[in-house]
N, C-alpha and C positions, 0 to 999 in steps of 0.2 A: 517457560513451559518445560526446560530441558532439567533446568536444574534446582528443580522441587517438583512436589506430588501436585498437577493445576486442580485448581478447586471444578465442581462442575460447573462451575458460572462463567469460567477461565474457559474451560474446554468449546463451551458454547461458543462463546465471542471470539476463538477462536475458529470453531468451523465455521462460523458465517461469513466471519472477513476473511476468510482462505478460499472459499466458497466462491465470495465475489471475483479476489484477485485470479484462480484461476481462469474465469468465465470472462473476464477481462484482458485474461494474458491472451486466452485462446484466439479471442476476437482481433484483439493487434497481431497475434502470427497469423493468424489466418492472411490478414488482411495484409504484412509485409510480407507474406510469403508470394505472394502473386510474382512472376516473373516479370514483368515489366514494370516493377517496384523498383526503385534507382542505386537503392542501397542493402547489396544481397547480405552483408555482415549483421545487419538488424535481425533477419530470418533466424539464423546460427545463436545468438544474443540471444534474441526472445525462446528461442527453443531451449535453451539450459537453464532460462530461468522457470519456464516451463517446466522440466522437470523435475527443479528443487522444488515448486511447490505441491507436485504431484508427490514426491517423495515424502514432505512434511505430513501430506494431507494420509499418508497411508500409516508413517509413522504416529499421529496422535489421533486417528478417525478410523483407522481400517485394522486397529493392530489386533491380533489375537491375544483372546480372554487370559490372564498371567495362569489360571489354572491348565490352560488347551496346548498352552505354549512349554510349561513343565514336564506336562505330560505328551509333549511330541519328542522334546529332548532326552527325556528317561527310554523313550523308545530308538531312537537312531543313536544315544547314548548311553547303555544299558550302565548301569553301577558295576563295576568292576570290580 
């Protein structure tokens, strides 16, 4: 995904199974987050992988359009 253009077929099967794992992750922290959960390291664990997949999901699903994103940069970065 990172290191070529993914096709939109790619992108798809990608947001589905990110889709699922994080709906999955959530339900496991949630559920080893409880405090009388016997092993609090899982909680900390699940929570970072939690945010790699939040990260990915914003990186290849949430990103801004390449024309919105040149034209924010031309502005906070004017051509000198």
């Amino acid at each position: 995904m990172i290191l070529r253009e993914p096709s939109a077929r790619d992108l798809a099967e990608h947001k589905q199974a990110l889709r699922w794992l994080l709906q999955i992750t959530r339900l496991f922290h949630a559920a080893v987050s409880d405090p009388e959960f016997p092993n609090r390291s899982v909680a900390k664990d699940l929570h970072g992988r939690l945010l790699q997949l939040e990260s990915s999901w914003r990186m290849f699903h949430d990103a801004l359009p390449k024309e919105e994103a040149e034209q924010l940069l031309s502005e906070v970065f004017p051509p000198g």
